[in-house]
LUMLUMDREN-2810 file (N, C-alpha, C; in Angstrom, 1 decimal):
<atoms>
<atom><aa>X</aa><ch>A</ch><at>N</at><xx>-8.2</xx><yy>-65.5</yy><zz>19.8</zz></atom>
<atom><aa>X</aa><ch>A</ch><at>CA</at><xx>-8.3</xx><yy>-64.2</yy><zz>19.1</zz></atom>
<atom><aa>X</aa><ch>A</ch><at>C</at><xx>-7.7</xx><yy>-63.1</yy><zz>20.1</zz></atom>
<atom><aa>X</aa><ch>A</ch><at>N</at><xx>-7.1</xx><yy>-63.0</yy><zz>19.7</zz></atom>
<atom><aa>X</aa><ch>A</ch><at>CA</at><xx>-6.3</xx><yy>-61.4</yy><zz>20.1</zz></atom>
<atom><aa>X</aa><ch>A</ch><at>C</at><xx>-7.1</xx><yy>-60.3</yy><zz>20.3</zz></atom>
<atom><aa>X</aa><ch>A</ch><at>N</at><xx>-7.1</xx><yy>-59.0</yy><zz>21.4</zz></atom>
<atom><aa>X</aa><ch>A</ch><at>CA</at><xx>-7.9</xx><yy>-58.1</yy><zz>21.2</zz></atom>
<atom><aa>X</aa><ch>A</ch><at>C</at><xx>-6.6</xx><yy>-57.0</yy><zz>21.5</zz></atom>
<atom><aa>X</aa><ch>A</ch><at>N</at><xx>-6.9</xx><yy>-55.9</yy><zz>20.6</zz></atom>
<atom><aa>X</aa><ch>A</ch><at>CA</at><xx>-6.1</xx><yy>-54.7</yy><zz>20.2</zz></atom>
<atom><aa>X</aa><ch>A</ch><at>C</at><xx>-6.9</xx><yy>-53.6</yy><zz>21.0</zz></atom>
<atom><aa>X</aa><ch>A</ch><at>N</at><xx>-6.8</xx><yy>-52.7</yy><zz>21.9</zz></atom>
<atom><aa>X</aa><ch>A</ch><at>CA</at><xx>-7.4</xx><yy>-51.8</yy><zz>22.1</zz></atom>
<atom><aa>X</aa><ch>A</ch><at>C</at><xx>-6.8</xx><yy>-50.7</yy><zz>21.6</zz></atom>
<atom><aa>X</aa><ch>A</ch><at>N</at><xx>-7.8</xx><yy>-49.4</yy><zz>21.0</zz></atom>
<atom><aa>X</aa><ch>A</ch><at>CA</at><xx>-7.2</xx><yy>-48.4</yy><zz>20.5</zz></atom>
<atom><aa>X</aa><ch>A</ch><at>C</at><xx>-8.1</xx><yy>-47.4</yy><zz>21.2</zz></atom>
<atom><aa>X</aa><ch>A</ch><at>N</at><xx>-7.5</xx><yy>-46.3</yy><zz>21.1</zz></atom>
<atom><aa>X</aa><ch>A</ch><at>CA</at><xx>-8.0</xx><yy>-45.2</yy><zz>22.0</zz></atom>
<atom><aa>X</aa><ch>A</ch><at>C</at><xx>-9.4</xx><yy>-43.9</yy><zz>21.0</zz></atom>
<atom><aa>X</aa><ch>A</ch><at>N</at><xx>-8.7</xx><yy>-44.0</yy><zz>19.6</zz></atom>
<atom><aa>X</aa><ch>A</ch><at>CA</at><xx>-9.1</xx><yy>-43.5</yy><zz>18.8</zz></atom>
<atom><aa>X</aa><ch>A</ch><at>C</at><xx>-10.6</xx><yy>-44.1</yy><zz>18.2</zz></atom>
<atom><aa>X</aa><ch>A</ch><at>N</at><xx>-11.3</xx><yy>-43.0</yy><zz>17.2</zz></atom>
<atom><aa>X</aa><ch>A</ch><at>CA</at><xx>-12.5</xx><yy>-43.8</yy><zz>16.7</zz></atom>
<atom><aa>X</aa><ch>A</ch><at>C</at><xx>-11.8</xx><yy>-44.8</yy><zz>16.1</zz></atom>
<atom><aa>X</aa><ch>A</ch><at>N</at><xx>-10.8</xx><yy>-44.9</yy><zz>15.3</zz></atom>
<atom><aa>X</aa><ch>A</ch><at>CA</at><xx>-10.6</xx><yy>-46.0</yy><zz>14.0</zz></atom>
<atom><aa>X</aa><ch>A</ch><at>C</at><xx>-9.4</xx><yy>-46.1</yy><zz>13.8</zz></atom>
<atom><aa>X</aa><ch>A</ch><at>N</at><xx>-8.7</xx><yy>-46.8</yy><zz>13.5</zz></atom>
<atom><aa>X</aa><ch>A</ch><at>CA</at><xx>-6.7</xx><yy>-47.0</yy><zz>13.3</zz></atom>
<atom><aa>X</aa><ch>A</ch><at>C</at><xx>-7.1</xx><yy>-47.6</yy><zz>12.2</zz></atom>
<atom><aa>X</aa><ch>A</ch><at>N</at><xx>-5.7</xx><yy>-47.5</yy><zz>11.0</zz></atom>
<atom><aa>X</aa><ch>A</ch><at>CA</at><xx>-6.1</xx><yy>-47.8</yy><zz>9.6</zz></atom>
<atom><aa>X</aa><ch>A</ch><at>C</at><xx>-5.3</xx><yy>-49.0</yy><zz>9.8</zz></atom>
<atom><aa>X</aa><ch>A</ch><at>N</at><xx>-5.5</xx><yy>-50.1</yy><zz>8.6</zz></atom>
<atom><aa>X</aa><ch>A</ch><at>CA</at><xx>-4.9</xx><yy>-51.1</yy><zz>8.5</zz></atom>
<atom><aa>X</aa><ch>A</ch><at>C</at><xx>-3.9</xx><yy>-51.6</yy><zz>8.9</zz></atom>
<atom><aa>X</aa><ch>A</ch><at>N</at><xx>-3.1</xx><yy>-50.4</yy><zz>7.9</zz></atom>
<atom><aa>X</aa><ch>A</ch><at>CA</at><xx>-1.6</xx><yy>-51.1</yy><zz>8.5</zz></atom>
<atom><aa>X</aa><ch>A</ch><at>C</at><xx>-1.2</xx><yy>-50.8</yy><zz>9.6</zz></atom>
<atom><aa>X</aa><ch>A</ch><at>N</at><xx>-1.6</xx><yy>-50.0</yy><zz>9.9</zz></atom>
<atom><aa>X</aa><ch>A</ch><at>CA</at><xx>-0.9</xx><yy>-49.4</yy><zz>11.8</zz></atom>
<atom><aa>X</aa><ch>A</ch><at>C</at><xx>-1.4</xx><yy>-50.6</yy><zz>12.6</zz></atom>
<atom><aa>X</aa><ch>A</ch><at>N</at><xx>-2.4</xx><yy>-51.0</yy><zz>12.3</zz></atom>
<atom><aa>X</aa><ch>A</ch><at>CA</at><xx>-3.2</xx><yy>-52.5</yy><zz>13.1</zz></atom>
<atom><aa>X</aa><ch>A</ch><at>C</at><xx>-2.4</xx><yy>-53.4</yy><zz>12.8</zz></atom>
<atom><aa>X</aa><ch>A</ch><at>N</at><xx>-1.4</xx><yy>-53.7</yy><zz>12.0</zz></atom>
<atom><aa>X</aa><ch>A</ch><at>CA</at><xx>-0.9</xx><yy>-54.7</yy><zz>11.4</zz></atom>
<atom><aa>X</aa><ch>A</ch><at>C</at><xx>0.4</xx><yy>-54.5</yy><zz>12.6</zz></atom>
<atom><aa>X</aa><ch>A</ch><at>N</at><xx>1.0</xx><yy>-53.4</yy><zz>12.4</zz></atom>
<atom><aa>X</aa><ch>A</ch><at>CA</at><xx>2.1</xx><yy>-53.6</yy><zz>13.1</zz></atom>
<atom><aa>X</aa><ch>A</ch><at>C</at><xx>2.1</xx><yy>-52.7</yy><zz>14.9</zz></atom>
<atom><aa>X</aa><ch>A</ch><at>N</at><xx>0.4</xx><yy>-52.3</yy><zz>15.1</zz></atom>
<atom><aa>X</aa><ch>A</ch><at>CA</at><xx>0.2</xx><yy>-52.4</yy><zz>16.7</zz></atom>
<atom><aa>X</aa><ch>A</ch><at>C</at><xx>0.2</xx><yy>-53.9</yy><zz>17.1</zz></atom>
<atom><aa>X</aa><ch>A</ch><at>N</at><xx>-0.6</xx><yy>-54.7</yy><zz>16.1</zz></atom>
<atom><aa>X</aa><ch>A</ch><at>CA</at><xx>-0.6</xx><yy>-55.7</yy><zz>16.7</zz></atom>
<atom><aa>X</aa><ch>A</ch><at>C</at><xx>0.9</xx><yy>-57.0</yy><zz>16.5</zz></atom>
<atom><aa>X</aa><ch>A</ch><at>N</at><xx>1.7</xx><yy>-56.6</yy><zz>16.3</zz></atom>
<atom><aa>X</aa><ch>A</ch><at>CA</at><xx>3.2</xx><yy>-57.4</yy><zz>16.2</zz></atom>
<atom><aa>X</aa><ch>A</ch><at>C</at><xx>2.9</xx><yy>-58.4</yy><zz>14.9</zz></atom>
<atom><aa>X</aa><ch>A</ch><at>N</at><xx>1.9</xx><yy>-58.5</yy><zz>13.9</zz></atom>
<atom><aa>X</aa><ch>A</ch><at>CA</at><xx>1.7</xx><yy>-59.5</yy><zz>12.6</zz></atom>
<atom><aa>X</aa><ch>A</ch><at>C</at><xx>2.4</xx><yy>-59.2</yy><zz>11.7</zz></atom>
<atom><aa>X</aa><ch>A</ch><at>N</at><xx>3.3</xx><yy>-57.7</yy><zz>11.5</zz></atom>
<atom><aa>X</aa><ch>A</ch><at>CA</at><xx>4.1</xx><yy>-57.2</yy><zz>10.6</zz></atom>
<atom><aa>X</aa><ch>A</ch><at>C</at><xx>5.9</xx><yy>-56.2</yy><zz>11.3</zz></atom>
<atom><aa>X</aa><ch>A</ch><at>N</at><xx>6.7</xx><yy>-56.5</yy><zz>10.7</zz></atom>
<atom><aa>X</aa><ch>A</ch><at>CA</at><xx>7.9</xx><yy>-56.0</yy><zz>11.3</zz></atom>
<atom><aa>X</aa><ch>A</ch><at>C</at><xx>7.8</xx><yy>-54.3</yy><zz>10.9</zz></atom>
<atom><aa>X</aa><ch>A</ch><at>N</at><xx>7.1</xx><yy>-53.9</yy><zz>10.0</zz></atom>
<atom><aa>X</aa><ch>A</ch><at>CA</at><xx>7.6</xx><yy>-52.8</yy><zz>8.9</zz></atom>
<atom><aa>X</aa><ch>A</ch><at>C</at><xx>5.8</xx><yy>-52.2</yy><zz>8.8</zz></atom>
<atom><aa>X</aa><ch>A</ch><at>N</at><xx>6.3</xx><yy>-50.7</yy><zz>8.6</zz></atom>
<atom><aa>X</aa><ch>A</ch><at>CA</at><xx>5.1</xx><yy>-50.5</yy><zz>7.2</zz></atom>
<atom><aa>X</aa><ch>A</ch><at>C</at><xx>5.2</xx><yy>-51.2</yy><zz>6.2</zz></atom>
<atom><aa>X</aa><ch>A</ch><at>N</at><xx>6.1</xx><yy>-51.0</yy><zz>5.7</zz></atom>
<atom><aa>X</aa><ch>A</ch><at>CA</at><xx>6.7</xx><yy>-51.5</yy><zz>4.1</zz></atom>
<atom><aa>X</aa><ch>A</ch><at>C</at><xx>6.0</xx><yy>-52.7</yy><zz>4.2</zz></atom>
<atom><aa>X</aa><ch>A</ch><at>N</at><xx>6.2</xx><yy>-53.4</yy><zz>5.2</zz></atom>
<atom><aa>X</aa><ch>A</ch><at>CA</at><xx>6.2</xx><yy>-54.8</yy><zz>5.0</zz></atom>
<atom><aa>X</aa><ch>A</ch><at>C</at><xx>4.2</xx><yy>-55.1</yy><zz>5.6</zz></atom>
<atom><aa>X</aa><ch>A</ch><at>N</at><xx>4.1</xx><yy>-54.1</yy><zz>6.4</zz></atom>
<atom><aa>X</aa><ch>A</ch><at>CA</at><xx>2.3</xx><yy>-54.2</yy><zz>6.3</zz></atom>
<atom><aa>X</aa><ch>A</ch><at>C</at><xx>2.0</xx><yy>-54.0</yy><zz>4.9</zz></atom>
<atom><aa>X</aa><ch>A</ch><at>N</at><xx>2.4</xx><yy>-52.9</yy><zz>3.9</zz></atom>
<atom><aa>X</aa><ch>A</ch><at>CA</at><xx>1.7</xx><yy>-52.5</yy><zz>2.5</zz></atom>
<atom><aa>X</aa><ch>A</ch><at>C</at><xx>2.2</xx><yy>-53.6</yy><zz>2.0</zz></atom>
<atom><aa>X</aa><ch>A</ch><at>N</at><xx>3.1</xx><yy>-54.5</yy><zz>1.8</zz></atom>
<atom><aa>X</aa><ch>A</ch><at>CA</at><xx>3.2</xx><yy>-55.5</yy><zz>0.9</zz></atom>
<atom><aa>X</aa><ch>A</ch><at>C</at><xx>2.4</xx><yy>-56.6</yy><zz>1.5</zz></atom>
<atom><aa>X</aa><ch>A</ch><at>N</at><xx>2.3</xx><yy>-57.1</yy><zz>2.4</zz></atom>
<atom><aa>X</aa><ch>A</ch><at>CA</at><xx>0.9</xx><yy>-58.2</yy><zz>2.7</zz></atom>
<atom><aa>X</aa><ch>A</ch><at>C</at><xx>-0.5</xx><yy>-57.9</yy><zz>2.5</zz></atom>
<atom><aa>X</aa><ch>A</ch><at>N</at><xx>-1.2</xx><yy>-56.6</yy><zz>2.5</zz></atom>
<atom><aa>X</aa><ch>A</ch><at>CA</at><xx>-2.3</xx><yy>-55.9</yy><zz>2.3</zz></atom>
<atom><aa>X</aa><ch>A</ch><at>C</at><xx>-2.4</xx><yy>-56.2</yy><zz>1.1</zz></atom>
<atom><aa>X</aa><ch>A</ch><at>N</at><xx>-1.9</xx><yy>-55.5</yy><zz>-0.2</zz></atom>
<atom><aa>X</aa><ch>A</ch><at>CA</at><xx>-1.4</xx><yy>-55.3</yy><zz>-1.8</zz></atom>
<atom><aa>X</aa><ch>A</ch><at>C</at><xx>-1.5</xx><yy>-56.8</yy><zz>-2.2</zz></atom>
<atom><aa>X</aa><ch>A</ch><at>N</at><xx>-1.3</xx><yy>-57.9</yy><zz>-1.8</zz></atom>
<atom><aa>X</aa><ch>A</ch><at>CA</at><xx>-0.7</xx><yy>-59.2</yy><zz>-2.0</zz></atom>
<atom><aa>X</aa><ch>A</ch><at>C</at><xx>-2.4</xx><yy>-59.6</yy><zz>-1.7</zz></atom>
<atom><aa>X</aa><ch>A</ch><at>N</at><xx>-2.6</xx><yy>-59.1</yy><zz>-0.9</zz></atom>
<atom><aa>X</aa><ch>A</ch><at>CA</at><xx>-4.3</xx><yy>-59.9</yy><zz>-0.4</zz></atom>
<atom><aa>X</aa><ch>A</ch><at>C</at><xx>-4.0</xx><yy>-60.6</yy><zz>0.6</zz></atom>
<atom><aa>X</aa><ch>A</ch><at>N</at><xx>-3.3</xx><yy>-60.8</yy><zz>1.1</zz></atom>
<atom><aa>X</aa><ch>A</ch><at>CA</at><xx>-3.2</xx><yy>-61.6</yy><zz>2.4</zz></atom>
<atom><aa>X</aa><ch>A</ch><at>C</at><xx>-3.7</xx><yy>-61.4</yy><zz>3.4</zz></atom>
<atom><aa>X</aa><ch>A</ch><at>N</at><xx>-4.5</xx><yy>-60.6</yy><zz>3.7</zz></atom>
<atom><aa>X</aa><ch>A</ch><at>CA</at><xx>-5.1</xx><yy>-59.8</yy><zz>4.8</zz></atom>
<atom><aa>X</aa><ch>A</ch><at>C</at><xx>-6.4</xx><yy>-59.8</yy><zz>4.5</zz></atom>
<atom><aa>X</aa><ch>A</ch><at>N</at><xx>-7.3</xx><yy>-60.3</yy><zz>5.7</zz></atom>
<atom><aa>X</aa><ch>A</ch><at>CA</at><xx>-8.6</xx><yy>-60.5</yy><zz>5.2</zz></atom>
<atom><aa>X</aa><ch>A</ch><at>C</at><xx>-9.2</xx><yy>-58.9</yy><zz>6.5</zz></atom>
<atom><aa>X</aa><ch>A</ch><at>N</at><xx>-10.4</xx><yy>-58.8</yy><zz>6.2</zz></atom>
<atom><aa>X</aa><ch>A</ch><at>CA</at><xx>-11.5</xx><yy>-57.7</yy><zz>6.9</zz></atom>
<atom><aa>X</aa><ch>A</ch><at>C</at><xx>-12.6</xx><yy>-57.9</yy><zz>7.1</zz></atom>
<atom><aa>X</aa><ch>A</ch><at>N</at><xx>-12.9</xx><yy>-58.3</yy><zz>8.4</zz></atom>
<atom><aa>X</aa><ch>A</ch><at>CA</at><xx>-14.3</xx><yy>-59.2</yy><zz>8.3</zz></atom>
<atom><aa>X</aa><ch>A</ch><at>C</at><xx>-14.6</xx><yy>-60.0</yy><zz>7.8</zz></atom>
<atom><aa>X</aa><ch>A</ch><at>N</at><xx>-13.8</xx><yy>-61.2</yy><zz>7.4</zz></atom>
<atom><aa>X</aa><ch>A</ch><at>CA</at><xx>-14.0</xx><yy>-62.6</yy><zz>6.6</zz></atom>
<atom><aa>X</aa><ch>A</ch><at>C</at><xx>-13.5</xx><yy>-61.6</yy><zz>5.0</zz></atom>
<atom><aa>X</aa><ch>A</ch><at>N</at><xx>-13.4</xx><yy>-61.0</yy><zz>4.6</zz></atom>
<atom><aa>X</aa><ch>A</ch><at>CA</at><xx>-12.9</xx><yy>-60.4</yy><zz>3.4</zz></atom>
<atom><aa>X</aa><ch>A</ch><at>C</at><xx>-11.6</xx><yy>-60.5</yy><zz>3.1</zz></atom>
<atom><aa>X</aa><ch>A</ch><at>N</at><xx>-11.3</xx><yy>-60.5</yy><zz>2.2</zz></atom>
<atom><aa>X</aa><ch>A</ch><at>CA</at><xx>-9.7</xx><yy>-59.7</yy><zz>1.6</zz></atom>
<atom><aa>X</aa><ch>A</ch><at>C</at><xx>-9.9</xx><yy>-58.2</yy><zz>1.3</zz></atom>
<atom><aa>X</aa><ch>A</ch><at>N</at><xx>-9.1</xx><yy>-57.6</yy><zz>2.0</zz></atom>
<atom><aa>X</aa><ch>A</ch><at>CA</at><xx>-8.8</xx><yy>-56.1</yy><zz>1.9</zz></atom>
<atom><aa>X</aa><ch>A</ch><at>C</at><xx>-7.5</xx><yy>-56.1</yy><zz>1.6</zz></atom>
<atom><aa>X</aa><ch>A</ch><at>N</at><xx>-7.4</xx><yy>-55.0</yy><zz>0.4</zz></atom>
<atom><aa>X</aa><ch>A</ch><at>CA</at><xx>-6.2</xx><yy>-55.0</yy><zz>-0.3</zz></atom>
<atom><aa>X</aa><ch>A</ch><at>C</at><xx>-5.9</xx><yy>-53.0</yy><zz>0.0</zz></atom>
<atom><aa>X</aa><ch>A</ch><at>N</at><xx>-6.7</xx><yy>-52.6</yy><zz>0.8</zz></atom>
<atom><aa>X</aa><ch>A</ch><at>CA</at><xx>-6.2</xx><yy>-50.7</yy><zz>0.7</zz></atom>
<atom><aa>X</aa><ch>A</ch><at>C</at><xx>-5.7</xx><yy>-51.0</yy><zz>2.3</zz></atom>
<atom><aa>X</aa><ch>A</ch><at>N</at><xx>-4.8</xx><yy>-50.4</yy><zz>2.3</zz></atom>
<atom><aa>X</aa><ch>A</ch><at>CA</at><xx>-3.4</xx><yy>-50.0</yy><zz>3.5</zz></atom>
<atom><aa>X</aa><ch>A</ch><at>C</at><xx>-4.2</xx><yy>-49.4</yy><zz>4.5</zz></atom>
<atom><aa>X</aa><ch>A</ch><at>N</at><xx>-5.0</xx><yy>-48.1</yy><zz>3.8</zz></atom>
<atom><aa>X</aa><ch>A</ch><at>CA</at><xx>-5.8</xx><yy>-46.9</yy><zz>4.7</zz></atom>
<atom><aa>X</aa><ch>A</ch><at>C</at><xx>-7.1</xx><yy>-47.4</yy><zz>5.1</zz></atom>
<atom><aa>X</aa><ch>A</ch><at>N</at><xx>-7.6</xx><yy>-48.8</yy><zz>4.8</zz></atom>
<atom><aa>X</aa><ch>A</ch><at>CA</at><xx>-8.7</xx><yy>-48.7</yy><zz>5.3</zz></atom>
<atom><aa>X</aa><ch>A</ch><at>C</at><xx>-9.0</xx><yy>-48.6</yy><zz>6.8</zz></atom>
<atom><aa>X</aa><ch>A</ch><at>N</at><xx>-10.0</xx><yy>-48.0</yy><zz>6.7</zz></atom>
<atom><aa>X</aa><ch>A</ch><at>CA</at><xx>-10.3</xx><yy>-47.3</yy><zz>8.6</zz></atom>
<atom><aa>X</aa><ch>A</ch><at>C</at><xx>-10.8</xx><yy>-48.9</yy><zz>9.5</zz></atom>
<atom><aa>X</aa><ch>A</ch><at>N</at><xx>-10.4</xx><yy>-49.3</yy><zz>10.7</zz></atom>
<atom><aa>X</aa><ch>A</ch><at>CA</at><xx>-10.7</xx><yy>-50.2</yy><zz>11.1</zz></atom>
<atom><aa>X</aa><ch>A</ch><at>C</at><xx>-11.0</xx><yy>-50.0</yy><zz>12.4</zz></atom>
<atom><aa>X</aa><ch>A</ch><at>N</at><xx>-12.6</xx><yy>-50.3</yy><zz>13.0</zz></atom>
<atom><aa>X</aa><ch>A</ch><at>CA</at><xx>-13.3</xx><yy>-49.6</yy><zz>13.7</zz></atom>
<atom><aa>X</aa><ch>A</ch><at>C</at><xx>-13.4</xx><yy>-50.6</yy><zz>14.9</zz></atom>
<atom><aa>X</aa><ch>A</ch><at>N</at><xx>-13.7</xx><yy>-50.5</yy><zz>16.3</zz></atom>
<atom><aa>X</aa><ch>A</ch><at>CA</at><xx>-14.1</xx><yy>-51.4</yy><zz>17.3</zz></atom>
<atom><aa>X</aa><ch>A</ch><at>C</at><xx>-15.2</xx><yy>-52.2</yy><zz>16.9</zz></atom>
<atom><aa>X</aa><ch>A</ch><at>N</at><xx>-15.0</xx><yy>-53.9</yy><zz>17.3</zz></atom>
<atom><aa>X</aa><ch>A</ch><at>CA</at><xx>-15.7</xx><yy>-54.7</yy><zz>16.9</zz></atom>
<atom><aa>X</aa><ch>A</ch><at>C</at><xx>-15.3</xx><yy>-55.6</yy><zz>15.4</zz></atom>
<atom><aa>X</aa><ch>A</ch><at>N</at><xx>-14.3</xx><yy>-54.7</yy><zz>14.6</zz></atom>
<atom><aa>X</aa><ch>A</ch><at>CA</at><xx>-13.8</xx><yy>-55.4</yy><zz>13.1</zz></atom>
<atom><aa>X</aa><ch>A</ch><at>C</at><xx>-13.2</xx><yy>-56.5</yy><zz>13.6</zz></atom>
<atom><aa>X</aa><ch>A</ch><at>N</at><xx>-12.6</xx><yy>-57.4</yy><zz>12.9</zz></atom>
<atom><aa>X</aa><ch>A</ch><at>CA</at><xx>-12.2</xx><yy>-58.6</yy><zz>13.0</zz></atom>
<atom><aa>X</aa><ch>A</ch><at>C</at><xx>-10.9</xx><yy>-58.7</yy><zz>11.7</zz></atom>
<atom><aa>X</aa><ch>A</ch><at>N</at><xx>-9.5</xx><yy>-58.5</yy><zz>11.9</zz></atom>
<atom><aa>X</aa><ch>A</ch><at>CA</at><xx>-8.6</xx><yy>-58.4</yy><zz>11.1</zz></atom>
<atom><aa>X</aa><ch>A</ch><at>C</at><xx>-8.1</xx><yy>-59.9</yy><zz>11.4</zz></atom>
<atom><aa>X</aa><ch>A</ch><at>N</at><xx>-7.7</xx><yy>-60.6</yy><zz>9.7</zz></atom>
<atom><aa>X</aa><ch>A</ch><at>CA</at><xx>-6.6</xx><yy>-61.6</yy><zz>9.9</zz></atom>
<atom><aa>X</aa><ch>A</ch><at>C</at><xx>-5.5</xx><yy>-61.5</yy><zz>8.9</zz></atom>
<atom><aa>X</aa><ch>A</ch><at>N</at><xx>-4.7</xx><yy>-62.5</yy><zz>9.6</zz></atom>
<atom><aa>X</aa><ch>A</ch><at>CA</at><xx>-3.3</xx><yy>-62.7</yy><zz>8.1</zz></atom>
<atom><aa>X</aa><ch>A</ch><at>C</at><xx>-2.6</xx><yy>-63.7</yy><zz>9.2</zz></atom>
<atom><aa>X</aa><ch>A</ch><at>N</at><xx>-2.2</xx><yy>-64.5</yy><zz>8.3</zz></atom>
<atom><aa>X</aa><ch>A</ch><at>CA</at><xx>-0.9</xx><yy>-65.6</yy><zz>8.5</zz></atom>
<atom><aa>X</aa><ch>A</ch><at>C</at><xx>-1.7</xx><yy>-66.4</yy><zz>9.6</zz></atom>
<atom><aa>X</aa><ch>A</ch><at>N</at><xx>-2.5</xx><yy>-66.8</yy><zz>9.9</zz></atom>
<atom><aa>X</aa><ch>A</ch><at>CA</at><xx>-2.8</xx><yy>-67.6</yy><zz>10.8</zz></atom>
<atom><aa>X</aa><ch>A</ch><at>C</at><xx>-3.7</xx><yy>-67.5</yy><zz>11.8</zz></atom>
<atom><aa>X</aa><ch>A</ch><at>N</at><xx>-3.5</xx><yy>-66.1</yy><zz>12.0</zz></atom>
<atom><aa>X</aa><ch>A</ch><at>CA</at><xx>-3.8</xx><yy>-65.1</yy><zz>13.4</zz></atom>
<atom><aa>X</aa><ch>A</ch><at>C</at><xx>-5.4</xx><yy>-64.0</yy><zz>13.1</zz></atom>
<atom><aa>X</aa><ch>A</ch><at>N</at><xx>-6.0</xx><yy>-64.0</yy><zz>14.2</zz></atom>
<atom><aa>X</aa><ch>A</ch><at>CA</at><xx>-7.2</xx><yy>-63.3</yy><zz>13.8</zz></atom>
<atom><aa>X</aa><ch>A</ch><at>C</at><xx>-7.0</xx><yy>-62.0</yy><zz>15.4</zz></atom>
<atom><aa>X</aa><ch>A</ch><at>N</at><xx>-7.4</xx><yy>-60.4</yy><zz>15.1</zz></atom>
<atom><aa>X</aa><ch>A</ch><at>CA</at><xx>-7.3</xx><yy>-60.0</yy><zz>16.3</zz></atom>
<atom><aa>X</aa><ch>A</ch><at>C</at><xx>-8.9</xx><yy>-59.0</yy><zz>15.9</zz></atom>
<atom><aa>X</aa><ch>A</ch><at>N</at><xx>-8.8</xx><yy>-58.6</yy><zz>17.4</zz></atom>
<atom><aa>X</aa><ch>A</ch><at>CA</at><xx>-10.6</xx><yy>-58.1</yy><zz>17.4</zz></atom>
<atom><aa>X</aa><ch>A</ch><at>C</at><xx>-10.5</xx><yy>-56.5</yy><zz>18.0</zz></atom>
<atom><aa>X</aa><ch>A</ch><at>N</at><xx>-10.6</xx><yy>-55.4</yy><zz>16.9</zz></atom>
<atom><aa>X</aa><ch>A</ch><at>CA</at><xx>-10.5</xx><yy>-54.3</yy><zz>17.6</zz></atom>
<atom><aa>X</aa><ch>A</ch><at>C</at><xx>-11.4</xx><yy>-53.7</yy><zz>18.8</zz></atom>
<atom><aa>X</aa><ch>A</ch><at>N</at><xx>-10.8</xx><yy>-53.4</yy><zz>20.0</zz></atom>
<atom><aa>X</aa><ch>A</ch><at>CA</at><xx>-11.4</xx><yy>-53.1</yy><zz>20.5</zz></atom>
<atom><aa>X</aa><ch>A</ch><at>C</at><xx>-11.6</xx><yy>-51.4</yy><zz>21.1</zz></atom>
<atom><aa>X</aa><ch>A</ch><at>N</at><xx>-12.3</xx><yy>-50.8</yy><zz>21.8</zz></atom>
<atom><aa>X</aa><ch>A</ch><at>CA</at><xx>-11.9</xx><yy>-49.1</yy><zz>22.5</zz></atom>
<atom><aa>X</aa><ch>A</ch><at>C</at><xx>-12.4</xx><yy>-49.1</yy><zz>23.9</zz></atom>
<atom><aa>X</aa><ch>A</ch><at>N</at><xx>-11.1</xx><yy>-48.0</yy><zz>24.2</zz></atom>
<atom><aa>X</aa><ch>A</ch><at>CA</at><xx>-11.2</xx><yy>-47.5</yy><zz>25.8</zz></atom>
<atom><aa>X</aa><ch>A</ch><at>C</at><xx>-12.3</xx><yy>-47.5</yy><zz>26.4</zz></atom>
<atom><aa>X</aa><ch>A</ch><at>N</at><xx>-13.1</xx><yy>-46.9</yy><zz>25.1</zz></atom>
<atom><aa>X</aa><ch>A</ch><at>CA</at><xx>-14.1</xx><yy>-45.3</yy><zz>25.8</zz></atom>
<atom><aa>X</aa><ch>A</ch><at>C</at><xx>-15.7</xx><yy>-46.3</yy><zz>26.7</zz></atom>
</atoms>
């Protein structure tokens, strides 16, 4: 598992999609999201903007990463 650190309280979905190299595009983060391909916390999360906090657990395509923070 991959870990992402972000500086902020929370980075939204798709920005995590393509901090973490799993998507080339926005465009192409909102169309894997929308599609359900993207799980959140063992979930399917289908909203772009959802807020994704230190300790969440994002997957798609294979790959699982674990938000982490600076502070």
């Amino acid at each position: 598992m991959e870990k992402i650190q972000i500086r902020d309280e929370f980075i939204k979905l798709g920005q995590l999609l393509k901090l973490a190299n799993l998507v080339e595009s926005g465009a192409m983060a909102k169309e894997v999201i929308e599609d359900g391909l993207v799980k959140y916390n063992g979930e399917v999360e289908t909203r772009r903007g959802k807020k994704i906090y230190p300790g969440d657990v994002v997957e798609f395509n294979g790959e699982s990463v674990i938000v982490t923070n600076d502070n």
